[in-house]
N, C-alpha and C positions, 0 to 999 in steps of 0.2 A: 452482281458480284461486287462491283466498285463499292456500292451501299452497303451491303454487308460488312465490307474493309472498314469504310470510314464507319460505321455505327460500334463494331468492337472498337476500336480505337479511341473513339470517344468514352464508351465504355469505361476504357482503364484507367481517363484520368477524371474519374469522378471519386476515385475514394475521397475517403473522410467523412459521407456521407453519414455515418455512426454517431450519436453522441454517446461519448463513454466517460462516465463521470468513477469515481473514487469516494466514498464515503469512510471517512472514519469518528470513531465511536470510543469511547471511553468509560470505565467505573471506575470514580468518580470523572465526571464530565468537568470541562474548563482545561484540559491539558492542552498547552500549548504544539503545535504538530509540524513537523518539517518535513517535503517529499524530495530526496535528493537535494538538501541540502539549502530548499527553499522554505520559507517558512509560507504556511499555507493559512493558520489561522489556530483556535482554539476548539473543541469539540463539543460538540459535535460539528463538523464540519462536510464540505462536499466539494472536490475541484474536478475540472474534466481534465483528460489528458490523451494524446495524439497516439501514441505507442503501445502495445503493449508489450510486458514485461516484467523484469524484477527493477522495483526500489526501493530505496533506504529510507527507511521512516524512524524518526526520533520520533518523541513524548516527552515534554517537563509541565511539571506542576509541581508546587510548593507541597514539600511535607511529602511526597510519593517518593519513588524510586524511580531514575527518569530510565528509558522506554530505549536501545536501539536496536533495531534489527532488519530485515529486508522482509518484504511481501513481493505477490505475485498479483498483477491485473488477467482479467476475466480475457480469453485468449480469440472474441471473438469481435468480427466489424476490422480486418486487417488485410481482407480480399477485396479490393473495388468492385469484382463483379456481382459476389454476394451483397452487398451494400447494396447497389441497387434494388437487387432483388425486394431486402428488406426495407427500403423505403416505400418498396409498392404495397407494402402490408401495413402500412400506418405507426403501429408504439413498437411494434416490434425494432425499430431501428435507435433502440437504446440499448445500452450495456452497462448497470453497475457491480461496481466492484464494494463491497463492504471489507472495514477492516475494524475489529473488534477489539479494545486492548483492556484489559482488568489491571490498574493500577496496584501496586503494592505499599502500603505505608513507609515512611522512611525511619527505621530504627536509629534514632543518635545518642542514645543510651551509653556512653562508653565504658561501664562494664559488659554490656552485653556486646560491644564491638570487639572488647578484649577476647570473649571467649569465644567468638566466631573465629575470632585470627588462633586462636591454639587450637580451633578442630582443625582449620586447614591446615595448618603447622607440620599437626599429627598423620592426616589424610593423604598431605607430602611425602611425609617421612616416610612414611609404611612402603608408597608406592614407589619411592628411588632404593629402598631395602630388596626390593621382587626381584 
């Protein structure tokens, strides 16, 4: 019984056992990429990280539209006991996350800015009219 006690216990604090990496990608590639505020590198790129969850991811590159929004990491390797498990199975005990982003070209056109700003103007208006 003692053995059993102390073998779960040891058990529990072996998480981390996971390596869970984060990959992000890009059309066109070379965008600069921040997770939470850190800048991680240019793209294509790959960081690991301890958590999962939601983070804020930027994108800048020259001449695009820069990139902010929040993703979600792959929600699995966050149980110690399963960790174990999958370490005794060899590759299984990876986790990546892909994050995919399709850049958009940067219009600085300034007639074309002009008449972006009077459809929204208009798309305003209509809707404080309802």
């Amino acid at each position: 019984m003692r053995l059993t006690v102390i073998s779960i216990i040891f058990c529990c604090f072996l998480g981390g056992c996971v390596k869970k990496t984060i990959s992000v990608t890009s059309s066109p590639s070379g965008a600069l990429v921040w997770v939470n505020d850190r800048e991680i590198g240019r793209t294509p790129v790959d960081v690991e990280y301890v958590h999962s969850g939601e983070y804020d991811v930027r994108l800048e590159l020259d001449g695009v539209e820069p990139i902010m929004t929040s993703r979600w990491t792959a929600r699995r390797g966050d149980l110690p006991v399963i960790d174990i498990f999958a370490d005794a199975f060899g590759s299984a005990n990876k986790t990546k996350t892909v994050w995919h982003f399709d850049l958009i070209r940067r219009d600085d056109n300034s007639d074309s800015l002009l008449e972006r700003a009077k459809t929204v103007r208009q798309e305003l208006g209509s809707l404080t009219r309802e």
